[in-house]
KOLLUM-693201 format. One record per residue (C-alpha): x, y, z. Coordinates in steps of 0.1 Angstrom, whole numbers, plus 5000, padded with zeros to 4 digits. Layout:
KOLLUM-693201
XYZ...
//
This chain:
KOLLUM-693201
500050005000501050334992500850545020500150905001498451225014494651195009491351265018491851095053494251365063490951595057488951355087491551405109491551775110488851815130490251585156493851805154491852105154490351995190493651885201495452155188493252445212493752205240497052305243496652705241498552935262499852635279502452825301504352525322505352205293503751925313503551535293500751585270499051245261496651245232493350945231496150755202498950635228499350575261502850715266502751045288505251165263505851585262504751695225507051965228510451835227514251935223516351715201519951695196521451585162523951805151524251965184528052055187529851895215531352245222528052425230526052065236525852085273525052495279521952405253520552115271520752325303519352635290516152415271515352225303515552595323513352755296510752475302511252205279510651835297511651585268514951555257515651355226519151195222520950885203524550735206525150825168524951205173528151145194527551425219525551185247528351295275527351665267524251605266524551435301526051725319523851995303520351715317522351745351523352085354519752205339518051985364520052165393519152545382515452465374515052275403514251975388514251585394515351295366511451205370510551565358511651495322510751255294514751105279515050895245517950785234518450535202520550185199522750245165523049985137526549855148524849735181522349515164523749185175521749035204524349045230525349365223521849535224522349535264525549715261524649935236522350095267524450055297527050315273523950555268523050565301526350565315527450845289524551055302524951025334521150845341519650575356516950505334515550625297512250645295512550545260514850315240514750315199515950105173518050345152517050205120515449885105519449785102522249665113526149675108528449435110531149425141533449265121533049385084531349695087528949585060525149665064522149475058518649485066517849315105516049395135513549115147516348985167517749285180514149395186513649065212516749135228515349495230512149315249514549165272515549535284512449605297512949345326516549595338513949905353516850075327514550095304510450215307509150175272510750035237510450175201511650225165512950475141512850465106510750175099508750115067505049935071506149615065509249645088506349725114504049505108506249195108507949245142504749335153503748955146506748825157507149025191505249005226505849365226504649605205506549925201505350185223506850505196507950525166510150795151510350945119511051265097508151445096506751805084504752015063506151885031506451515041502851465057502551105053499051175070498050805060501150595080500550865115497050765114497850395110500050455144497150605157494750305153497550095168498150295198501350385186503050705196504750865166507251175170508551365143512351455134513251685113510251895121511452205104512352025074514952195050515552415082517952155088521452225082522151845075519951865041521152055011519652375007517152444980517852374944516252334911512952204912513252124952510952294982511852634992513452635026510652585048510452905073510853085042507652945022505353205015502253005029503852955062504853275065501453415057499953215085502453305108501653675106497853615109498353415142500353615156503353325157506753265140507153045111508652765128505852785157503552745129505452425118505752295150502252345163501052205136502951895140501851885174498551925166498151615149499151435182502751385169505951485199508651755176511651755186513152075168517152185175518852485180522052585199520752955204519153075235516553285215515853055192515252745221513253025233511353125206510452695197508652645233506352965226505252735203502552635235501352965227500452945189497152845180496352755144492852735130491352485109491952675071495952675082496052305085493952295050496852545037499452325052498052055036498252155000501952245009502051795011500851744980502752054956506351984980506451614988509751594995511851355020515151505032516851185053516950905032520950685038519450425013522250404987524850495014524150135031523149955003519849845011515749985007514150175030511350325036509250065015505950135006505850515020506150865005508851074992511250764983
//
């Protein structure tokens, strides 16, 4: 199945719409759980690819300080140590306890072999300075070899070993990242546990309205990298025939000056709004700032009918290591 934007994105704005006003003027960040998961999971989070390990710790601080109570983190972005001391020292000036805030971090493709799953987290934790995550992903759908450094497609097994974690009290909930619907659907049938999140890039011009709603029905929370799409200093900027940067597109922008909110607030309230977590960047102090008053921008229902004809005229996928590795992801859903 081909899991396009369609008319079913249209149902469910009525439903984001109601959500969306729920969370108003929201002054403190406090877990928001929408009716489609269980997890008591922040919507407003702060991620940290491409956070420089020279700045790393002073932006965790200052995001946890400004309000922010989910942190999103992964062994791969190589700055978990930093990230550590700015969750400690942040804790400490906003007078906070580890049980105040919502951690993820993510298991990385060369820690895909069963015994190695466990110490894949014990280094996490150990590198962040925690006791616990409250959420463990699969990286991606695959694994590299120890030995060869070759790559191929695997992650039932690493997935029951992942189960396994649950029994430590290091972990509190498992997911994925990355997956494509028949990735998902078969470890769902070959599991006990289904996976409690599942992460994924996400924004105005990849909607994939469709695959969130199928989360949805399955009681699957889904958060959304990337939320700023092109925003991202990791994709190449604009060129022939691509999207224009994001915060810069015309139809945001126009939205944002009627609400009385910033272009990426637009971005990210919508996001949130359709019961997705965001876990948008920055290493700047007005601009972490600026991304929680995001609790303050209400959008009404034309905007998400705007933002929906941005899907279909810039469908567009940004993060896609396909022909890097070698193998086929994202099978089955948009922008490949």
């Amino acid at each position: 199945m081909k899991y396009i934007y369609s008319a079913l994105a249209v149902s469910v704005l009525g439903q984001a719409y109601d959500l969306q006003q729920q969370q108003h003027h929201q002054q403190q960040q406090t877990p928001l759980t929408t009716h489609y998961s269980s997890l008591s999971i922040p919507l407003l989070g702060y991620g940290t690819w491409n956070l420089d390990k020279s700045n790393a710790s002073d932006a965790v601080s200052i995001a946890l300080q400004t309000g922010y109570r989910h942190i999103d983190c992964a062994a791969a972005y190589g700055n978990e140590q930093e990230v550590g001391k700015g969750i400690a020292e942040g804790l400490r000036k906003a007078g906070l306890s580890r049980s105040d805030i919502w951690v993820t971090s993510k298991l990385w493709n060369d820690h895909h072999q069963p015994d190695l799953v466990e110490k894949g987290l014990h280094k996490t934790i150990s590198d962040l300075g925690l006791d616990y995550l409250d959420l463990y992903l699969m990286h991606w759908p695959v694994a590299t070899s120890p030995v060869n450094g070759k790559t191929s497609l695997g992650y039932v097994d690493t997935w029951h070993a992942m189960e396994k974690l649950l029994k430590t009290n290091k972990v509190r909930h498992i997911g994925v990242s990355n997956f494509s619907p028949h990735q998902m659907n078969q470890l769902i049938s070959e599991s006990a546990t289904k996976p409690a999140a599942h992460q994924m890039e996400l924004h105005p011009y990849l909607q994939q309205a469709d695959w969130v709603q199928w989360h949805h029905a399955h009681g699957i929370h889904v958060t959304a990298y990337s939320p700023l799409a092109n925003s991202n200093p990791t994709y190449d900027g604009p060129s022939e025939g691509a999207p224009p940067f994001l915060l810069k597109n015309t139809v945001m922008q126009d939205i944002a000056k009627e609400r009385g909110c910033t272009t990426a607030q637009v971005a990210l309230a919508w996001g949130m709004s359709r019961g997705t977590s965001v876990i948008p960047k920055s290493a700047h102090a007005d601009r972490i700032a600026e991304n929680f008053g995001t609790l303050n921008c209400s959008l009404e229902y034309e905007d998400f009918k705007a933002i929906g004809e941005l899907g279909r005229k810039y469908l567009k996928r940004f993060n896609n290591p396909s022909s890097g590795w070698g193998v086929d992801l994202y099978e089955g859903l948009d922008g490949v």
